[in-house]
C-alpha positions as CSV (number, residue, x, y, z in Angstrom):
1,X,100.2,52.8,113.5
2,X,104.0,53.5,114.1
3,X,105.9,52.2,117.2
4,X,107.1,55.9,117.9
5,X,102.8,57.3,117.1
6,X,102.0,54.3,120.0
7,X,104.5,56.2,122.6
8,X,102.7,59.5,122.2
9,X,100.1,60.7,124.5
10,X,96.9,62.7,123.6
11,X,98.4,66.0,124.2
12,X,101.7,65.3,123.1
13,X,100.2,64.0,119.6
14,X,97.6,66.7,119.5
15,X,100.5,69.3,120.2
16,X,102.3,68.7,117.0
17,X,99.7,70.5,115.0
18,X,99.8,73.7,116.2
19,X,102.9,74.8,114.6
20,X,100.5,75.4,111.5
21,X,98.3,77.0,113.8
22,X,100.6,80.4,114.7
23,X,98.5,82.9,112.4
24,X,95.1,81.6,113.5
25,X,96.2,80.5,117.8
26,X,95.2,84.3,118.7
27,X,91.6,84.4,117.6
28,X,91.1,80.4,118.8
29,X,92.6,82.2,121.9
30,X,90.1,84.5,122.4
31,X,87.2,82.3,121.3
32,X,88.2,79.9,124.4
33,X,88.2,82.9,126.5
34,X,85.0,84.2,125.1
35,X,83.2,80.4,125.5
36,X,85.0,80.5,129.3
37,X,83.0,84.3,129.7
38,X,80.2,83.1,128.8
39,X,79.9,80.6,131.2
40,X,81.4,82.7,133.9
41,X,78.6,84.9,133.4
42,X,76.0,81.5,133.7
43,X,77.9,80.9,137.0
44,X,77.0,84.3,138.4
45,X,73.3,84.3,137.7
46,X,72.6,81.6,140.4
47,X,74.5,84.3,143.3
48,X,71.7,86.8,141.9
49,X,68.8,84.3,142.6
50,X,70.1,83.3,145.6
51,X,70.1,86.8,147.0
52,X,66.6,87.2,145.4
53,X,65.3,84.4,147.2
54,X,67.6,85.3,150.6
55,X,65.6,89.0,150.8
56,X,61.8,87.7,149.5
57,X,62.3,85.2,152.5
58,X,63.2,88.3,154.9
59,X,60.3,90.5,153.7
60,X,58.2,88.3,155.1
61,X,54.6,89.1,153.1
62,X,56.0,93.0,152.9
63,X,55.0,92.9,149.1
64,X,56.9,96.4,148.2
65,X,59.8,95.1,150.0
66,X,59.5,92.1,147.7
67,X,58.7,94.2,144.8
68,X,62.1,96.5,145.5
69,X,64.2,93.2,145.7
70,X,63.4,91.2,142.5
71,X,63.2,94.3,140.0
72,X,67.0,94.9,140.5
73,X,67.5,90.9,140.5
74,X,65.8,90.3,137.0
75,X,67.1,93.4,135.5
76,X,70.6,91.8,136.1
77,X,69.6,88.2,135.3
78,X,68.3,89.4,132.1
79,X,72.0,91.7,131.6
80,X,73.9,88.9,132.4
81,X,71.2,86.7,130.1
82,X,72.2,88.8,127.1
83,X,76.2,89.3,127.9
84,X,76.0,85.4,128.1
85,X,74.8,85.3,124.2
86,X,77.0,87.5,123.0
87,X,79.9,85.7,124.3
88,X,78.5,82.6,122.6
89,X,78.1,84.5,119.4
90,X,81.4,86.4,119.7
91,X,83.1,82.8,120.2
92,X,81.6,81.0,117.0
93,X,82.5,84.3,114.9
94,X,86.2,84.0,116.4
95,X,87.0,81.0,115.9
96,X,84.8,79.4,112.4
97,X,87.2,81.4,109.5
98,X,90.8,80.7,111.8
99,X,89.8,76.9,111.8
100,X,89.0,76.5,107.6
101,X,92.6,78.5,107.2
102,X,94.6,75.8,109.6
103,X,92.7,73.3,107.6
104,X,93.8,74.5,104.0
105,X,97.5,75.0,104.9
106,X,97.4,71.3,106.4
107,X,95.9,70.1,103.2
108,X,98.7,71.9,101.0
109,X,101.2,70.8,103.2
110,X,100.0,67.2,103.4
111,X,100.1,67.6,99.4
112,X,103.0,69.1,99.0
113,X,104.9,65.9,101.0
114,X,102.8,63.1,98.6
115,X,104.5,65.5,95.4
116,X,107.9,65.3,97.3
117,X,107.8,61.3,98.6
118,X,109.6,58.4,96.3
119,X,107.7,56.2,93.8
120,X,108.4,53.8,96.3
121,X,106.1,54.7,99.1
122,X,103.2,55.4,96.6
123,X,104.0,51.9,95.5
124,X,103.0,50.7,98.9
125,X,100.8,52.9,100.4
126,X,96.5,52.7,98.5
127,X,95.5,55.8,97.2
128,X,92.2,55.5,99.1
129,X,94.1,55.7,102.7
130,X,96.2,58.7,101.1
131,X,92.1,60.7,100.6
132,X,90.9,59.8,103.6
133,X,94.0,61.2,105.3
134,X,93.8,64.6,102.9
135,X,89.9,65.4,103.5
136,X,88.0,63.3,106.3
137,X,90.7,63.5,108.8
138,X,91.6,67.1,108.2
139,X,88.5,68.2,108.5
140,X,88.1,66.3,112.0
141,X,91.5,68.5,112.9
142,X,89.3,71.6,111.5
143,X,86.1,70.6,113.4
144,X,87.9,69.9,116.6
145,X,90.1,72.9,116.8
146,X,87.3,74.8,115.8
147,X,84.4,73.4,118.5
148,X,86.2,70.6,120.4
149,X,89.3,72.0,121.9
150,X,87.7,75.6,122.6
151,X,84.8,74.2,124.2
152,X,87.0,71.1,126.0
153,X,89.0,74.0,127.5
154,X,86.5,76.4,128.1
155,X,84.3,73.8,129.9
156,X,86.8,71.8,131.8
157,X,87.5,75.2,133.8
158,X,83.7,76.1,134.3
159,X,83.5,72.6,136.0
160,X,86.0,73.2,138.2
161,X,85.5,76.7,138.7
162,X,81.9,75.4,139.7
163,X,82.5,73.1,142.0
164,X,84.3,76.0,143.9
165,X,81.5,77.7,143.5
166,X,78.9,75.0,145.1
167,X,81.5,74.7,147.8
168,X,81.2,78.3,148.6
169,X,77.3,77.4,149.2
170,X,77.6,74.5,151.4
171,X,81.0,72.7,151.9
172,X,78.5,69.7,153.0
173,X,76.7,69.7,149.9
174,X,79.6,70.4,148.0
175,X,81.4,67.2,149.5
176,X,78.9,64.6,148.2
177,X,78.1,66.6,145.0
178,X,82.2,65.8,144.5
179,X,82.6,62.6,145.9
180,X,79.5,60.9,144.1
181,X,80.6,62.6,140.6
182,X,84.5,61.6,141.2
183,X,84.0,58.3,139.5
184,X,83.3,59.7,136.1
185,X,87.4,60.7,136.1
186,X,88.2,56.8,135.8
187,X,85.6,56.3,133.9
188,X,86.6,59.3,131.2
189,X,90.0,57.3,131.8
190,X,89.1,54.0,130.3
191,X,87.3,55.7,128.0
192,X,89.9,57.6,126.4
193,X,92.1,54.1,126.2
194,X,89.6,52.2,124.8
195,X,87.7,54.7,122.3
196,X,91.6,55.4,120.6
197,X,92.0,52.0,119.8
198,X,88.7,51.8,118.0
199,X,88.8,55.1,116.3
200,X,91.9,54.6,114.8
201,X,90.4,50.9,113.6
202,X,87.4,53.1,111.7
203,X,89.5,55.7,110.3
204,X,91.7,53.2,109.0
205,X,88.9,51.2,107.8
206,X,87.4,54.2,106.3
207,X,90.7,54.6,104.1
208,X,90.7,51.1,102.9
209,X,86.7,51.4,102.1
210,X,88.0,55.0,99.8
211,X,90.2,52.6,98.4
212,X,88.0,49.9,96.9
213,X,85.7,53.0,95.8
214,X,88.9,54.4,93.9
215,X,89.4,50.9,92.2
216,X,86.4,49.6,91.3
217,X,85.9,53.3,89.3
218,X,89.0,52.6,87.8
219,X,88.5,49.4,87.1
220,X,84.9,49.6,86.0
221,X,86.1,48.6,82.5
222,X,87.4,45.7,83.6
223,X,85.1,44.4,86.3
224,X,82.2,44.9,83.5
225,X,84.2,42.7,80.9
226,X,84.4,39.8,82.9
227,X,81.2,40.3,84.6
228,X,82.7,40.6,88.4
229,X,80.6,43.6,89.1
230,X,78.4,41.4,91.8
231,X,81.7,40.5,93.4
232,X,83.5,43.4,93.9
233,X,79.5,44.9,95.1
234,X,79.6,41.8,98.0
235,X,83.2,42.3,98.6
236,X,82.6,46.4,99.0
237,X,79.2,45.6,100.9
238,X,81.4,43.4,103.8
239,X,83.9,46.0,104.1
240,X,80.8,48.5,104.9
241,X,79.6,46.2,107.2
242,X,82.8,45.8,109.1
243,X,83.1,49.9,109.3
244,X,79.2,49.9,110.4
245,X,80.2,47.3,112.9
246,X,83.5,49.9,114.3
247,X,81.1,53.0,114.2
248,X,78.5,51.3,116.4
249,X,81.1,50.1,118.2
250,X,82.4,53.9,118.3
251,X,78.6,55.0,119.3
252,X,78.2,52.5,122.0
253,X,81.0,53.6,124.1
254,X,80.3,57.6,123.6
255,X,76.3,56.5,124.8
256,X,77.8,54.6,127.8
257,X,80.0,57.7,128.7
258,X,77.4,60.0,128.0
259,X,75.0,58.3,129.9
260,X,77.3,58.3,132.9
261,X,78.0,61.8,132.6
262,X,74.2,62.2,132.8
263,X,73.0,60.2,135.3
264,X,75.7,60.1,138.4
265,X,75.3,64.1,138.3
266,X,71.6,63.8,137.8
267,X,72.1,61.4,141.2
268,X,74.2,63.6,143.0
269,X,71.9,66.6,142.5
270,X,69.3,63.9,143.9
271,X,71.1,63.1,146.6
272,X,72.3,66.6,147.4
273,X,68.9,68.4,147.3
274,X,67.7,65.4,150.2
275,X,70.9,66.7,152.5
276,X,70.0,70.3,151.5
277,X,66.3,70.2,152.6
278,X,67.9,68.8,155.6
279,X,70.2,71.3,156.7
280,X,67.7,74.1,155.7
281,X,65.4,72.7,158.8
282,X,68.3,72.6,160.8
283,X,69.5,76.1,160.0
284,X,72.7,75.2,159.1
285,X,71.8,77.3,155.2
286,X,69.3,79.3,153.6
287,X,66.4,78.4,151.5
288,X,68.4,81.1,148.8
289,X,71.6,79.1,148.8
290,X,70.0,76.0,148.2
291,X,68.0,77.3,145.2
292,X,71.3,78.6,143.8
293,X,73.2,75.4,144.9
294,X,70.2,73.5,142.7
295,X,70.9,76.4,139.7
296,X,74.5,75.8,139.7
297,X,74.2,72.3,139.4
298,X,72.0,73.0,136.6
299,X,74.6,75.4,135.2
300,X,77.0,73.1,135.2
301,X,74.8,70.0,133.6
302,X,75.8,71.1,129.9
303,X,80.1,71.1,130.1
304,X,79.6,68.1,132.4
305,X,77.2,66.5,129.7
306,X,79.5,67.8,126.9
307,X,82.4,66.3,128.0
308,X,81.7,63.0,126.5
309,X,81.6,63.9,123.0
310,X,84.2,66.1,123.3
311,X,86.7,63.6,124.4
312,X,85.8,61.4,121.4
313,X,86.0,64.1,119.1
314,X,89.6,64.8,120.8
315,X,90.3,61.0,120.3
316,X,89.1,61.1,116.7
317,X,91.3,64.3,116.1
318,X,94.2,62.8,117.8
319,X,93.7,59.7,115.5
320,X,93.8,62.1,112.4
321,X,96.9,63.8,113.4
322,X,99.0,60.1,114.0
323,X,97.4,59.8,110.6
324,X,98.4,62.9,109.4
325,X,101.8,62.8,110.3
326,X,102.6,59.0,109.6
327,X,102.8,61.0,105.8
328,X,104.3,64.0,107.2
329,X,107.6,61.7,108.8
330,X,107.9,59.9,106.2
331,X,111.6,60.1,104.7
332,X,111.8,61.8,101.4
333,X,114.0,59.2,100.3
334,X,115.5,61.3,97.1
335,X,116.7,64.8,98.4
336,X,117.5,67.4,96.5
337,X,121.8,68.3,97.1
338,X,122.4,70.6,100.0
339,X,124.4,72.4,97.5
340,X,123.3,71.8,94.1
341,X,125.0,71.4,90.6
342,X,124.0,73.2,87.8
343,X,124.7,72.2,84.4
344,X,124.7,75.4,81.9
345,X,124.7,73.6,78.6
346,X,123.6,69.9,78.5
347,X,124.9,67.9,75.5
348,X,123.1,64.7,76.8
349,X,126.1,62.1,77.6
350,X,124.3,59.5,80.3
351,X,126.7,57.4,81.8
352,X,125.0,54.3,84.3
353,X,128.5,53.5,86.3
354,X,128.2,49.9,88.5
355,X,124.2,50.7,89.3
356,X,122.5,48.5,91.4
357,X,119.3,48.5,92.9
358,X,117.3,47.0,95.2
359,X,113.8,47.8,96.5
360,X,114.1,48.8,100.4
361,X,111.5,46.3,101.5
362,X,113.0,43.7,99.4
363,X,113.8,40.3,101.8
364,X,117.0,39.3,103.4
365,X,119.5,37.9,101.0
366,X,117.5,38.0,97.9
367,X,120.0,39.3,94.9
368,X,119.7,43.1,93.7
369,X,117.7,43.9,90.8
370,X,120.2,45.4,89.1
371,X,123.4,43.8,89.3
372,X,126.5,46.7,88.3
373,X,124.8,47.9,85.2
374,X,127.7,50.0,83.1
375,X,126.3,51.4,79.9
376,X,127.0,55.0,78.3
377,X,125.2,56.6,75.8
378,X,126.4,59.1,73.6
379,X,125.2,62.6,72.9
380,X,122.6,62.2,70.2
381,X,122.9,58.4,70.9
382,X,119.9,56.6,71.0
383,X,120.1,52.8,72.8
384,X,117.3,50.6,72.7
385,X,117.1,47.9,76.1
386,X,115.9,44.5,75.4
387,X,115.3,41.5,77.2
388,X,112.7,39.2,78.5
389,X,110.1,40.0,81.4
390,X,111.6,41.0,84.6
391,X,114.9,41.4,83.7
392,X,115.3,45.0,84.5
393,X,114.9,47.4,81.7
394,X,112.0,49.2,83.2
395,X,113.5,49.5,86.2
396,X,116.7,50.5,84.9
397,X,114.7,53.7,83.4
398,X,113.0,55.0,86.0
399,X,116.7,55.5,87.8
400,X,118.0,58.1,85.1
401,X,114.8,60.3,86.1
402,X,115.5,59.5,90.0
403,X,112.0,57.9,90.3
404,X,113.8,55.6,92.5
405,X,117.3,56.2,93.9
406,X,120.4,53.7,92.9
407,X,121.5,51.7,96.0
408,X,124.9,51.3,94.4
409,X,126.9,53.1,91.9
410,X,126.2,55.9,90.5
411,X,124.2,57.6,86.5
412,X,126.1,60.4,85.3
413,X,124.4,63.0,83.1
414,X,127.6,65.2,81.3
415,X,130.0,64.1,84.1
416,X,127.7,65.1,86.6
417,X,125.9,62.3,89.4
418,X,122.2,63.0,89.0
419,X,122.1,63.3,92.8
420,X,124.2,66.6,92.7
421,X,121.2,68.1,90.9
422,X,118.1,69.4,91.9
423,X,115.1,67.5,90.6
424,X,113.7,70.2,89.0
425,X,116.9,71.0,87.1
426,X,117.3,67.0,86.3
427,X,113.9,66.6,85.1
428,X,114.1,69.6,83.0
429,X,116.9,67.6,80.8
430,X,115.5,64.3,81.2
431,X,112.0,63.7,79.9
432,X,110.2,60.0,80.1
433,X,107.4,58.8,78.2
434,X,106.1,55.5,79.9
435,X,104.0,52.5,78.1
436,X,101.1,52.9,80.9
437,X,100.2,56.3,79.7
438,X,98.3,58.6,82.3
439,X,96.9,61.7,81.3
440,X,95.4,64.1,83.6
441,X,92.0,65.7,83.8
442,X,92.7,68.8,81.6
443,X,92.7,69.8,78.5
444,X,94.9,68.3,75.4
445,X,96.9,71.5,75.5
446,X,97.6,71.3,79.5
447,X,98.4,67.4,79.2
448,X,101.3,68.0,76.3
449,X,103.0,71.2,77.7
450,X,102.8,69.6,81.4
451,X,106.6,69.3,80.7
452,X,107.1,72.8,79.0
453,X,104.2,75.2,79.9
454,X,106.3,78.1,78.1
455,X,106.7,76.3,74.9
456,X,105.0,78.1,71.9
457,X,102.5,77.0,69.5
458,X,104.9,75.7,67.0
459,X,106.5,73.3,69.5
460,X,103.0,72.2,70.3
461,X,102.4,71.5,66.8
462,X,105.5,70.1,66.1
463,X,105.2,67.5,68.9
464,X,101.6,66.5,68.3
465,X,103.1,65.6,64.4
466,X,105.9,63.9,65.7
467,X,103.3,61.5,67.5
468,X,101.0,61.1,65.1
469,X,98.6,62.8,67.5
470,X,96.8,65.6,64.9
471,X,93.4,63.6,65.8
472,X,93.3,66.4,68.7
473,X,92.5,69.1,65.8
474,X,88.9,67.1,65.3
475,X,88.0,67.1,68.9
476,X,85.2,69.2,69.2
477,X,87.2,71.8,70.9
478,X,90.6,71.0,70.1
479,X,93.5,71.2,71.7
480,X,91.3,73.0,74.3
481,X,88.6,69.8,74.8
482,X,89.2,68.8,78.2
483,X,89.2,64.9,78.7
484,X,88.2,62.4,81.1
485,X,90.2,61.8,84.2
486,X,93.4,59.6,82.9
487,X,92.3,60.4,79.8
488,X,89.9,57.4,79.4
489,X,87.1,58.9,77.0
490,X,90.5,58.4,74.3
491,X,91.8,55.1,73.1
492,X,94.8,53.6,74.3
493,X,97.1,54.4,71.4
494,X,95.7,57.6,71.6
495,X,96.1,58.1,75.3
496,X,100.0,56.9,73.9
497,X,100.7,59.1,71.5
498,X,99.6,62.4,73.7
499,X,102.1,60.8,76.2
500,X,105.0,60.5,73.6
501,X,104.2,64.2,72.5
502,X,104.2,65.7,76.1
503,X,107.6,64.2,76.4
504,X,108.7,65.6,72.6
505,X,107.2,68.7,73.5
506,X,109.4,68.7,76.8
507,X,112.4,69.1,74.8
508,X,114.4,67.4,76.8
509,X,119.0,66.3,76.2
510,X,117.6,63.1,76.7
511,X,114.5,60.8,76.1
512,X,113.4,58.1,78.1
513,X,110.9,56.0,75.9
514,X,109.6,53.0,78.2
515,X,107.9,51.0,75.2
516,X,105.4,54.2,74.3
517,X,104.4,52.7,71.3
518,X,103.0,49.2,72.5
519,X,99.5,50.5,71.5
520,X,99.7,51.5,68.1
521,X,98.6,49.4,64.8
522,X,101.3,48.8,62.6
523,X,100.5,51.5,60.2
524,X,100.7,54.2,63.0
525,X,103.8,52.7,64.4
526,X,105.5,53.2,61.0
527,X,104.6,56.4,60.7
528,X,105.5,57.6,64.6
529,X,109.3,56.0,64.6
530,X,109.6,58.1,61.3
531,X,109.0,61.3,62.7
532,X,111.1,60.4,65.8
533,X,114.2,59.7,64.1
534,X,113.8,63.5,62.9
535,X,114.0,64.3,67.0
536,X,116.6,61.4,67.9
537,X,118.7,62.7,65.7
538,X,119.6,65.7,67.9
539,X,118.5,63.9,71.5
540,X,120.1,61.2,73.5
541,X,117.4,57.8,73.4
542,X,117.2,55.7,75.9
543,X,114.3,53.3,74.9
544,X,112.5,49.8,76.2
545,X,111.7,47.5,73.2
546,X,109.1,44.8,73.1
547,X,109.1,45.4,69.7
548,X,111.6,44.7,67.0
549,X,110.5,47.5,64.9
550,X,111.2,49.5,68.2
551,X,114.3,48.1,68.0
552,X,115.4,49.4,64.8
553,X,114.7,52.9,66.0
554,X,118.1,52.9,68.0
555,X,121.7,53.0,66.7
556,X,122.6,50.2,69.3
557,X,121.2,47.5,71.5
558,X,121.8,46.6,75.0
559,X,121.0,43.5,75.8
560,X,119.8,43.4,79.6
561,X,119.9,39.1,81.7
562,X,119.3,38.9,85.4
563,X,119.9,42.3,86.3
564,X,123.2,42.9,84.0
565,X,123.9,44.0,80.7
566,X,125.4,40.9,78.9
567,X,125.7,42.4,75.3
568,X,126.2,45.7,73.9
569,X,126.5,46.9,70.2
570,X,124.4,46.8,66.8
571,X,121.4,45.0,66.4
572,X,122.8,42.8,63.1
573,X,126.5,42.4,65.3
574,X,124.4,41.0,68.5
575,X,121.7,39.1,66.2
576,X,125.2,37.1,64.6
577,X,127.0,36.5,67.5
578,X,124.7,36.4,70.6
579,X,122.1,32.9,71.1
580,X,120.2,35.3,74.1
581,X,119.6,38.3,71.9
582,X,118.5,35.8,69.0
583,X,116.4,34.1,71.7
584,X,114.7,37.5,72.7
585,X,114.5,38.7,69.1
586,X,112.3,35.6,68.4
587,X,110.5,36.3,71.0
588,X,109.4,39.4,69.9
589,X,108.4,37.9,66.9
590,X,106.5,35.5,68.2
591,X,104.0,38.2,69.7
592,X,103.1,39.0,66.0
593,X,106.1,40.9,64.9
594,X,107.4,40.8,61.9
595,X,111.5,42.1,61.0
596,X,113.6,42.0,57.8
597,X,117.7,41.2,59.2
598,X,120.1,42.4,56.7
């Protein structure tokens, strides 16, 4: 929880939803006022009995002097009976439909921000707590603006409103009805303190539980090859146990409220019907008030009883706001410009000018990742980054697409810095095709033309050749079969080559290739870098090797050490004149690849 979240109060927190709440405040308006009628009309049936009672007292045995009295008295009991219901009903119609809309337009907002945020917070934040946020705690906002703060308002009034109303019976009565009930206001108190703390610790521990759910699916492949299955079972077992141990928790301190809320009234009505009997002998009030004293009491039993659960449904739904909104104020970290540039006709020149970059949460003193990077490419040139593990070339990628934001210098695409354009308009001429390759729950068709829904069928085709991906043909439904989620019921270099064909198909100026062929048998690979040298020809290449053939795709090499690029030029120049690139170049050959130096 956030240092500024802390500072907030309950209302203050719980106030900072209801700008999304403009179209539907009216009807949860008038479903407050119509759960507030209702129990106004509760509160006037007692006045009714009393008067009964008051008259039957002074007919003394005249039974059509009775009769005459409680006809009137039951026909409006049994008017106010009915009014009374269809206030209830008229409040749950009012105010079921407003809630589900509130809850929808949080979702899409809440959705809309997790598109919008950098790499870098989804890099840090579980996907698990990210779920949790976008469907249990939304739909606690739902439930409570829905049922909680209606009845919470509607309620607190009637109690109030009541004890005006007992005092107008006996200001005695009313007295030690108030003063024996008065406690339950620092108890609600120290309720409210304590109960936040531990429903923020469940809803929290709910995310992280989502979380192991979401990787163990995942993962199953893995966790069944090394036989860890039992493990990660125990492990999610003792994470349920903890969240069992907070929800009890939770349920202990709503029972000790609600008991409270149920018995000191309960004793107060005790001690209050003693007094009353009492000043009945002594004249001091009518056998009629008391009985409607004793019904008001009653009446007010449920919003006294109800308030303990409705302050820990507030608490929970505060919870879910801070929870909600520790998303929503989170700083977008890449903006679009305030006023944006707009290239007409992109030839594909990418220019990385002194880039360096560093992760935000990276420690004190420790060097930049990228050290004043300068490298240009051409239009139509295609550059192939080498080096060994951790050097930077990944990295170095994800900048041109503004996955992450440089922290120094600047990457030029046609003269223009990348952070002059929109990223809709930069992503449109920049297309990436990355060696982890995720596909998306949809169909072969939807996955390649994610980057170019308007293409036509011929780009389609062409790109699907290109990557050696016409297996999709012998699906059983073709291009239409819709595949697993990330596209696990294909193989790996399967999975790769859709990848490299959504980006073909994407038509981008320039063509980020992080290592997409890493997958592929040797045959494939041959085939794949054949029909890309069709498309490179024509489209700036900015590609990762771990492969020499991969290498020989580009018309020059940069050679990437600690962050900097220490060599620059063709691969036989660099492989005569550099010991490092030699040194990587074997290295590459050690993992099993083979490459003929002329």
């Amino acid at each position: 929880m956030s240092e500024t979240t802390q500072k907030r109060g309950t209302i203050r927190t719980l106030l900072r939803i209801f700008p999304f709440t403009k179209k539907a405040l009216p009807r949860i308006i008038l479903g407050t006022v119509a759960a507030l009628a209702a129990h106004m009309l509760a509160l006037s049936i007692p006045n009714f009995l009393k008067n009964l009672v008051d008259s039957i007292a002074a007919a003394s045995g005249n039974k059509a002097l009775a009769t005459s009295a409680l006809v009137p008295a039951v026909i409006w009991v049994l008017i106010l009976g009915v009014l009374e219901a269809l206030m209830v009903l008229g409040r749950r119609w009012l105010v079921l439909t407003p809630g589900t809309h509130v809850e929808a337009n949080l979702r899409r907002t809440l959705y809309a921000k997790l598109q919008s945020l950098p790499v870098s917070f989804h890099d840090k934040w579980p996907s698990g707590q990210l779920l949790s946020r976008a469907t249990q705690d939304l739909s606690l906002i739902r439930r409570w603006l829905s049922f909680g703060l209606v009845l919470l308002i509607a309620n607190g009034i009637t109690i109030f409103v009541g004890l005006g109303v007992l005092y107008n019976y006996s200001w005695i009565l009313g007295t030690i009805f108030l003063v024996i009930v008065a406690p339950l206001w620092f108890i609600g108190f120290r309720f409210e303190k304590n109960y936040h703390i531990t429903a923020r610790k469940s809803q929290d521990q709910s995310g992280d539980l989502a979380t192991s759910v979401e990787q163990s699916v995942h993962g199953i492949r893995v966790l069944k090859a090394f036989g860890r299955g039992g493990y990660m079972t125990e492990k999610f077992a003792r994470d349920a146990a903890d969240l069992r141990k907070t929800e009890l928790t939770k349920a202990r301190m709503v029972a000790v409220l609600w008991w409270s809320l149920s018995v000191i009234p309960e004793i107060a009505l005790g001690i209050s019907l003693f007094v009353g009997v009492w000043l009945v002998q002594q004249g001091q009030m009518t056998i009629g008030a008391l009985a409607a004293f004793i019904l008001t009491t009653r009446v007010l039993h449920w919003p006294m009883d109800s308030i303990g659960f409705l302050l820990s449904m507030t608490i929970d739904a505060q919870t879910a706001v801070e929870r909600f909104f520790e998303v929503l104020d989170e700083p977008a970290g890449i903006e679009d410009p305030n006023k944006a540039t707009k290239i007409d006709k992109v030839e594909g020149r990418l220019v990385f000018e002194d880039v360096h970059f560093r992760y935000q949460d990276a420690p004190e003193g420790e060097p930049d990742l990228l050290r004043g990077i300068d490298l240009e490419l051409l239009p139509g040139e295609s550059v192939a980054l080498i080096g060994v593990t951790g050097c930077g070339k990944t990295t170095l990628t994800a900048l041109a697409t503004r996955l992450y934001e440089v922290t120094g210098g600047s990457i030029k695409l046609d003269g223009v810095d990348i952070r002059e354009l929109t990223a809709i308009e930069l992503r449109s001429h920049i297309a990436m095709a990355f060696e982890d390759s995720t596909l998306f729950s949809a169909s072969i068709r939807e996955n390649v033309l994610l980057g170019n829904p308007d293409a036509t069928e011929d780009d389609l085709k062409q790109a699907l050749a290109i990557a050696q991906a016409q297996f999709a043909y012998d699906l059983p439904d073709g291009l239409d079969t819709k595949i697993g989620e990330e596209g696990l019921s294909l193989s790996g270099g399967q999975r790769q080559r859709l990848a490299l064909a959504r980006a073909v198909a994407a038509k981008p100026a320039v063509l980020v290739l992080d290592d997409p062929l890493s997958a592929l048998d040797v045959d494939t690979e041959a085939m794949v870098e054949d029909a890309l040298r069709t498309v490179l020809k024509a489209t700036t290449a900015l590609i990762v090797a771990h492969r020499p053939s991969t290498v020989q795709l580009a018309d020059k090499v940069a050679l990437m050490q600690d962050g900097r690029i220490t060599a620059f030029g063709k691969h036989s120049d660099l492989l005569a004149s550099n010991d490092h690139y030699r040194f990587v170049i074997s290295s590459l050959d050690a993992a099993g690849e083979l490459i003929e130096v002329k």
